[in-house]
C-alpha positions, -999 to +999 in steps of 0.1 A: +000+000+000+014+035-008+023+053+019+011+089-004-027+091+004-052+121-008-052+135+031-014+134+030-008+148-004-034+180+007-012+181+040+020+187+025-002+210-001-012+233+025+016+236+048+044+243+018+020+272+006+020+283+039+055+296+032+057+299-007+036+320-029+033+295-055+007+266-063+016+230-050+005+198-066+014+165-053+011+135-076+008+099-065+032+070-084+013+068-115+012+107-120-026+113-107-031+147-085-038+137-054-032+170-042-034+208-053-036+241-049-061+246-074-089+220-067-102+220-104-071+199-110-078+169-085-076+138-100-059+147-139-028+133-146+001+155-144+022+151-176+053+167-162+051+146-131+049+114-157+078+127-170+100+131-138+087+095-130+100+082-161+132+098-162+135+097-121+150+132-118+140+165-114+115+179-145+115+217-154+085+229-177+087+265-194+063+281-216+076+262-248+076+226-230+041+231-217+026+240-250+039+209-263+019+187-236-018+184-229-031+206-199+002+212-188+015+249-168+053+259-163+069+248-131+089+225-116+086+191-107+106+169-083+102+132-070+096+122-039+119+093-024+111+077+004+133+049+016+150+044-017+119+043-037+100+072-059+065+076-033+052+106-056+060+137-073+058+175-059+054+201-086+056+237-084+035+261-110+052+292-119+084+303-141+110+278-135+135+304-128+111+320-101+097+286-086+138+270-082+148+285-053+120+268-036+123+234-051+142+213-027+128+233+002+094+224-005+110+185-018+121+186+018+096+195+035+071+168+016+098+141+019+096+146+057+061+145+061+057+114+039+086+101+064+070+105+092+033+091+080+054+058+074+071+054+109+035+065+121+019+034+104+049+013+112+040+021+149+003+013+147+007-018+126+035-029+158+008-017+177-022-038+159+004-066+164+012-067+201-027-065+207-039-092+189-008-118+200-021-106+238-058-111+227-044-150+214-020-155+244-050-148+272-072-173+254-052-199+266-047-220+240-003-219+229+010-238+200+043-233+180+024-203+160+026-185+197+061-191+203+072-183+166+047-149+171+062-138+204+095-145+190+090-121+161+079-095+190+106-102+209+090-115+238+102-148+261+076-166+269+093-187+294+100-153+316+070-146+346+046-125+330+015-108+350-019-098+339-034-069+346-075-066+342-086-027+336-121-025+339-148+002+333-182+005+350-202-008+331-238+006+348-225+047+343-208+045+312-220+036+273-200+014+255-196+039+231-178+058+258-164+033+278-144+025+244-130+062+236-122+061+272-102+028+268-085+035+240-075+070+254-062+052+280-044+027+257-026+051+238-016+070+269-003+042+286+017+030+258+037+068+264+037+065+299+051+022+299+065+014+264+072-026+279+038-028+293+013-047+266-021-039+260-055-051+246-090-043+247-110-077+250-145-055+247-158-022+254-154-018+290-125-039+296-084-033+289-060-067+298-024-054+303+007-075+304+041-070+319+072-090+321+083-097+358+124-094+361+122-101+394+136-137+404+131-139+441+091-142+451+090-123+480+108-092+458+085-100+430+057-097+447+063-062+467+076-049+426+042-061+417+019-048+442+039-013+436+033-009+400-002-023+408-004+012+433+017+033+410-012+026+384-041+031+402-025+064+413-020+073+378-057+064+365-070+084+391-047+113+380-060+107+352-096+114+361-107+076+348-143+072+359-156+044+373-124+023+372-123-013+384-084-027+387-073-062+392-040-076+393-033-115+391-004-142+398+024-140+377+035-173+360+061-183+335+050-202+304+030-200+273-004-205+293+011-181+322-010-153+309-043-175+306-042-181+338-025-146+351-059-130+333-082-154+350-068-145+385-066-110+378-103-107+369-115-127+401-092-108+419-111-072+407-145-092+409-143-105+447-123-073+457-150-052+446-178-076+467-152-072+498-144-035+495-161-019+477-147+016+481-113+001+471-103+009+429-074-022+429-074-053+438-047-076+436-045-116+438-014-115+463-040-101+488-068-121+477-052-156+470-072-183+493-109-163+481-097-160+437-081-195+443-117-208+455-136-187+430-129-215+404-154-239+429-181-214+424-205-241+403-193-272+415-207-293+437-175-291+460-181-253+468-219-269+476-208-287+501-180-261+515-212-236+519-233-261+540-220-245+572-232-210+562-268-226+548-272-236+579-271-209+596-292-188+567-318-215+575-316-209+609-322-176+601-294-162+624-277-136+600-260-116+629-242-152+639-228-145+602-215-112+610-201-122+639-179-149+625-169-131+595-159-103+624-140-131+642-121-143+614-111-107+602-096-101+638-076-135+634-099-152+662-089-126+690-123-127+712-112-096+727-107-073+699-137-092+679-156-082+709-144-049+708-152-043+670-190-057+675-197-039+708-209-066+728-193-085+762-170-110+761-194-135+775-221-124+746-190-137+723-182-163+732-224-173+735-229-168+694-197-189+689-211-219+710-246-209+688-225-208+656-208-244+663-242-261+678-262-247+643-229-255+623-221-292+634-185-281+636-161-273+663-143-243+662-115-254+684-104-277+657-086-260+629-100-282+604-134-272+610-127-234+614-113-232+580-144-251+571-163-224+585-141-198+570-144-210+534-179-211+536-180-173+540-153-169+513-179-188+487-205-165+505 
């Protein structure tokens, strides 16, 4: 595809008469006038731009030359080379010997816009690129056309990569917006983290992707939850609305990111249910609730919730609150007495209820964590 379009060939039209008081024409490859100063000429071929595409050099037309070919006005006319190859021609009308002087300034100028339109293109096509490989990486399904893909790309899959769910609210915001928004964002982030990989998976949702250098865990893990903080900073300098964040696990491998993306989006999903007021989530915070989110519909997280049905049948939802208030102060009965306002005594009352509606006893650790996966499945 040539990289000389009509909106280009007007461009360099109007910004070179900004500066010279002549007309500019701009001819594509096969001498057609894509551009001009003089709109009645749009579309004719220009026979001295034929010319300096057949004889690959600059083309000078006076009076005499001009009557000798069809349509044709004195001027100037020089091709346009960009990387190596003729893209178009640029002609100047006017005496040649008035019109010279700007030749190679206007030649320049054209040249350099044409330039700068390719490595613009270049970009986006890189751009088009890295999004869909991410869009085929997430979907968890690698074969030897992902590796040989990433390779071109210059990415290892092998290294720990983590996932990164960006999510707008979906109930405040059209999709029509929501998308403008996200790509906004896309384009700005890309400026702001060259490494970090993006892709819109739908209207309200961005996935982003970044390569963890980290070796140790522990170190990986603090890097991680401070670019998940750095981000949310920067979205809310940013003034996103409505903004959902959700970091996962980072793994190495060709399915790494599959299962990154999956964690990341239980991660903003539960986070939101837990606090609500809080914009990012991340899995290293959430791990034991994201890791049981993948029982949701089976019948093992129906028998984990059994516990909490039987209290809901009993129809003792403050017993719930209470042990969800236990648990969050690590089983301390003073400061979980503290936190619900009530005795001691009156504590340590709803746990005996809790156990006796329950059938479990919270002395053994086995059946507190029973208890205390039952309120993660909620």
């Amino acid at each position: 595809m040539s990289i000389l379009t009509t909106e280009l060939a007007q461009d360099i039209v109007s910004r070179t008469m900004r500066i010279i008081p002549f007309n500019v024409n701009v001819m594509d490859a096969q001498g057609a006038i894509l551009g001009s100063g003089d709109s009645d000429r749009l579309g004719q071929l220009h026979d001295g731009a034929l010319l300096a595409l057949a004889q690959r050099r600059t083309v000078e037309i006076d009076d005499v030359t001009a009557g000798k070919l069809h349509g044709s006005r004195p001027g100037i006319n020089l091709p346009l080379h960009v990387d190596g190859r003729i893209a178009g021609v640029v002609g100047l009308t006017g005496q040649p010997e008035q019109v010279r002087q700007f030749g190679e300034l206007v030649r320049l100028t054209a040249e350099m816009i044409l330039e700068q339109a390719q490595l613009q293109r270049a970009l986006q096509h890189d751009a088009r690129q890295r999004e869909a490989f991410v869009l085929e990486w997430i979907r968890g399904e690698p074969g030897p056309a992902l590796d040989a893909w990433a390779q071109r790309l210059g990415l290892r899959l092998e290294q720990p990569h983590v996932v990164l769910s960006l999510q707008l609210d979906e109930d405040n915001l059209a999709a029509d917006q929501a998308q403008a928004t996200l790509q906004q964002l896309q384009s700005a982030l890309a400026a702001r983290w060259p490494r970090l990989l993006s892709a819109a998976t739908g209207p309200y949702e961005l996935v982003l992707v970044e390569a963890c250098e980290e070796d140790g865990e522990a170190e990986r893990e603090a890097l991680l939850q401070r670019r998940l903080s750095a981000l949310a900073g920067w979205l809310e300098e940013m003034d996103t609305s409505g903004f959902r964040l959700g970091m996962g696990i980072a793994l190495p491998g060709r399915d790494g990111a599959a299962q990154s993306c999956l964690s990341a989006r239980a991660a903003a999903r539960i986070g939101r249910q837990r606090q609500p007021k809080k914009r990012a989530h991340s899995y290293y915070e959430l791990a034991l609730p994201v890791l049981l989110s993948g029982l949701d519909h089976g019948w093992q997280a129906q028998q984990l919730r059994q516990p909490l049905q039987r209290l809901e049948q009993a129809g003792k939802s403050g017993l719930r609150r209470t042990a969800e208030t236990w648990f969050a102060h690590q089983s301390h009965p003073g400061a979980t007495a503290r936190a619900l306002h009530i005795h001691r005594n009156t504590l340590d009352y709803r746990l005996d209820r809790i156990a006796e509606i329950t059938g479990l006893d919270l002395e053994r650790h086995e059946d507190r964590f029973r208890l205390y996966v039952a309120l993660l499945l909620g």
